[in-house]
N, C-alpha and C positions, 0 to 999 in steps of 0.2 A: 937150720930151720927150713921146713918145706915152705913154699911158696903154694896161698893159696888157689883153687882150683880159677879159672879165668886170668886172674893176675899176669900182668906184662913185665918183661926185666928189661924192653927197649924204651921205656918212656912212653910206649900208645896207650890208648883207652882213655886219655884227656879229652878236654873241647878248647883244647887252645885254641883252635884252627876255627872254632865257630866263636868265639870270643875276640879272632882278629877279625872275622867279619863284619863283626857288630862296628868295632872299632873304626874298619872303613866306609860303614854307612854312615856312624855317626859325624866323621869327617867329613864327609859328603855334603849333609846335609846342613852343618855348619859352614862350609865352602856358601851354601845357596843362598841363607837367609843370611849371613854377616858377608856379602862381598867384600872385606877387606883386601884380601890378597891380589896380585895380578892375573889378570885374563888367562895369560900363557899357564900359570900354575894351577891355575881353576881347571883349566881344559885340561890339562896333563892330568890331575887328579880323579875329574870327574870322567873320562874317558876311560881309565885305568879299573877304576871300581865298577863304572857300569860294566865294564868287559868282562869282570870277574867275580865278584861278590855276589850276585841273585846267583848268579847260576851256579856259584859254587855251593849253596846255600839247599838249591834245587838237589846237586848233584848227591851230597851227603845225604838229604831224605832218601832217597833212590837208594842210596847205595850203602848201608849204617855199619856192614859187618866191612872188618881190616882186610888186607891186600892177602894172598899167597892162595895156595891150594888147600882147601877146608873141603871133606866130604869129596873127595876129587872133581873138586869143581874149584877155576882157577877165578878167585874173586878179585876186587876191582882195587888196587893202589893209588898210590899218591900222585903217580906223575900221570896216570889213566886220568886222577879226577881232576886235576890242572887245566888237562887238555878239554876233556869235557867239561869244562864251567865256562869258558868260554863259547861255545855254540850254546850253551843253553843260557847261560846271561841274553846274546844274542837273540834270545829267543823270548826271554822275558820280555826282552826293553818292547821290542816289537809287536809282541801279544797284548802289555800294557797300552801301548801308544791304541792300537787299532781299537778297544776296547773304550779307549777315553774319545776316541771318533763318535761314537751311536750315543753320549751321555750330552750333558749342556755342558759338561767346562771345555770339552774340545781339545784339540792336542798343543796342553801348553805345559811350563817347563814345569811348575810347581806340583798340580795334579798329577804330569808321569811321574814326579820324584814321591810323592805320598803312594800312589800306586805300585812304582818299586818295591820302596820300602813295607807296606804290608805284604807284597811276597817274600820279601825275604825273612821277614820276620816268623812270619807263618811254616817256610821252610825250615828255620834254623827251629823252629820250639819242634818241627815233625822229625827233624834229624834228631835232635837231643832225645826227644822222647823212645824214638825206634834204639838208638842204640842203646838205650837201657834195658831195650826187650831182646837183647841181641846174648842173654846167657853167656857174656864173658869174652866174645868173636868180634866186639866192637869197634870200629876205625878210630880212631883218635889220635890228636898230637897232645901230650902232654906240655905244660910250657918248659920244663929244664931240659928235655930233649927234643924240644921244636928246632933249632937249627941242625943238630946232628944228624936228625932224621932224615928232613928236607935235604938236607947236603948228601946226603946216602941215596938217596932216591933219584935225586936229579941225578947226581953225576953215577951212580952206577958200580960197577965191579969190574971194567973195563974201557978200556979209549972210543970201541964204537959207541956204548952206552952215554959218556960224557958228551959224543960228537952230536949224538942225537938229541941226546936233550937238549944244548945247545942250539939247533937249527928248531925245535921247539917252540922256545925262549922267543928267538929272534923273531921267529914267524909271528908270534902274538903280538910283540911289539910294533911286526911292522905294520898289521892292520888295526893298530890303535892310532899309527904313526898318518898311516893313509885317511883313516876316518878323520882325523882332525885337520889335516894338509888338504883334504879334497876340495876341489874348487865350488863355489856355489853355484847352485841352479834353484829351479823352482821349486824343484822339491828339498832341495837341500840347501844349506847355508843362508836362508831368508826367513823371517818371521813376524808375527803381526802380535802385539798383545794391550789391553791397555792398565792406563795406567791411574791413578786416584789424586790431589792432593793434600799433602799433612803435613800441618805446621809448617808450610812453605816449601817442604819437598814432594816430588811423587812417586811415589809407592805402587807396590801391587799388590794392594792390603784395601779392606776398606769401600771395597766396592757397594753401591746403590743398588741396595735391595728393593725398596718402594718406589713406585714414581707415580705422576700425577702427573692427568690428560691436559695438555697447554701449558705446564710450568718445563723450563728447562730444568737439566740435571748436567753439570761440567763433568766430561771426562776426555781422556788425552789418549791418543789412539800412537803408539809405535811402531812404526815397520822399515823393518831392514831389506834390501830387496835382491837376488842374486849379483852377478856381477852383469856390468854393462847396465843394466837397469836404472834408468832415468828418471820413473814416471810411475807412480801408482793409483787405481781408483779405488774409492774406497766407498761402498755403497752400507748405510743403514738400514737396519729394519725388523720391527718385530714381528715374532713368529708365532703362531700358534699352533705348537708342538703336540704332535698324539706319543704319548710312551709307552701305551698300552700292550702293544706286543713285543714288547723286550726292545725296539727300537727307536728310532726317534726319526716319524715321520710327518713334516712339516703340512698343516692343514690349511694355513691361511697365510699369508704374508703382508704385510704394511710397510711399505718404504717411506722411511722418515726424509733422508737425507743423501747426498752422494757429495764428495769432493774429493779433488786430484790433490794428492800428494807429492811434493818432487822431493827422489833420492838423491843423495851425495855420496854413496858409498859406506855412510856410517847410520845408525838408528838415526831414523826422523822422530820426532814427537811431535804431534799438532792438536791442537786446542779444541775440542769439540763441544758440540752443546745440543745434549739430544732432547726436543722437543715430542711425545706420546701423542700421538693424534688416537688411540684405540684405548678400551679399559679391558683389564682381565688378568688373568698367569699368564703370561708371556715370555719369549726368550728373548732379548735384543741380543744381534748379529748385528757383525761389522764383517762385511763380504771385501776382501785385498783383491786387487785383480792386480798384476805388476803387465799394465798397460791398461788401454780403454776398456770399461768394462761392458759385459755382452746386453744384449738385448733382456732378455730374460734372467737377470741376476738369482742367485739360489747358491744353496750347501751346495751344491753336485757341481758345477762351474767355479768356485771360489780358488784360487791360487792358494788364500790362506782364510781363515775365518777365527772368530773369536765370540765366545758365546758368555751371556751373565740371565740367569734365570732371574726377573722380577714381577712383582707384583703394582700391576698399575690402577690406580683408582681415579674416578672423575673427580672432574672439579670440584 
């Protein structure tokens, strides 16, 4: 019996490989919202997927037809798109954080992970969809020959091929290994977020949308601060933000509050009670300084900052 025309006899032309992505987002994001597990596994995981999954997700859009020489032109394989999911993950996480910079939620862990997640979502439905336009030439792992493949790929037709993949492997792993081992600084390894409470616990859920001029509103402010760091300031204030040119720039400022925070090396949580001296749309910021904070407090000086868009009415 002829094998019809497109048809595979190695097992490709599936979407195993984008159905295990889906699988590692959705781990992901089950890691985030039910912290049950430990820290150490979380990190392993969450590090693992952010390194590989957007981008791999990126990469298959880009790249929809299978590996070999088509048209003599030598198209892109499995252990080409490995390699390349990783710089381009890389490149998501990054593009996302910068992006959640110029919005009001700021760069925090939930909004990058929603962020994420709609590109890769949006990649994986433009991969699916392109290699269906792909006339039969389409990359795919089937799932009864997703390990054969992958094993054929990786290691090769030869000991240099095996050796190379191998130092591959390891190289990915050791800059996932490095990214979570890295020591903290200001820009890395500290962070500010706050936090709500419910039914006696606090959440990052839930946060005060409306406020009213001279009533307080309880919220609990977290910051972790690099290493060595003693001491943090922590200044309030709402903003009145222009968004009108695709950006977010700050027109007016009200400073509510300011109080020092002292680090111990683990999350601080401190008890806050923000009082609205102003009515309007407004953004309330919480500016981190990890030390005394400057003369002139603002977005562009803040170590770390945390933003909630609300709406304040008079008394």
């Amino acid at each position: 019996m002829s094998r019809p025309k497109g048809a595979h006899s190695d097992g490709t032309g599936g979407n195993a490989d984008l159905a295990a992505v889906v699988v590692a987002v959705v781990v992901l994001d089950l890691l985030v919202v039910l912290p049950a597990a430990p820290e150490e596994v979380r990190a392993v995981v969450a590090i693992s997927v952010l390194l590989f999954a957007p981008g791999y997700a990126v990469v298959a859009a880009l790249f929809p037809e299978d590996g070999g020489h088509v048209d003599g032109r030598r198209r892109l394989g499995l252990l080409g798109r490995l390699v390349l999911a990783v710089g381009a993950s890389v490149g998501v996480v990054v593009a996302v954080g910068v992006a959640l910079e110029f919005t009001v939620y700021g760069f925090r862990a939930v909004p990058i992970l929603v962020g994420i997640n709609a590109v890769t979502v949006l990649a994986l439905g433009a991969a699916w969809r392109r290699r269906r336009a792909t006339g039969g030439r389409q990359f795919g792992v089937a799932a009864p020959a997703a390990f054969s493949r992958t094993r054929s790929t990786l290691v090769g037709s030869s000991r240099v091929d095996a050796v190379l993949s191998v130092v591959v492997v390891l190289c990915i792993f050791t800059a996932a290994g490095a990214v979570y081992a890295a020591p903290g600084s200001v820009d890395g390894g500290s962070e500010a977020y706050l936090l709500t409470e419910s039914s006696g616990d606090l959440v990052a859920d839930d946060y005060p949308q409306e406020l009213t001029v001279g009533e307080p509103t309880t919220l609990h402010l977290a910051v972790s601060g690099p290493d060595g760091t003693s001491e943090a300031t922590a200044v309030v204030a709402l903003h009145d933000v222009d968004t009108t040119d695709g950006g977010a720039t700050v027109e007016s400022s009200t400073e509510l509050d300011r109080f020092t925070v002292s680090l111990d090396g683990d999350t601080t949580v401190t008890e806050h009670e923000v009082v609205p001296t102003v009515a309007g749309e407004l953004r309330l910021t919480y500016l981190v300084y990890f030390g005394p904070a400057p003369t002139d407090p603002g977005p562009d000086n803040a170590d770390r900052q945390v933003h909630l868009q609300v709406q304040v009415s008079e008394g």
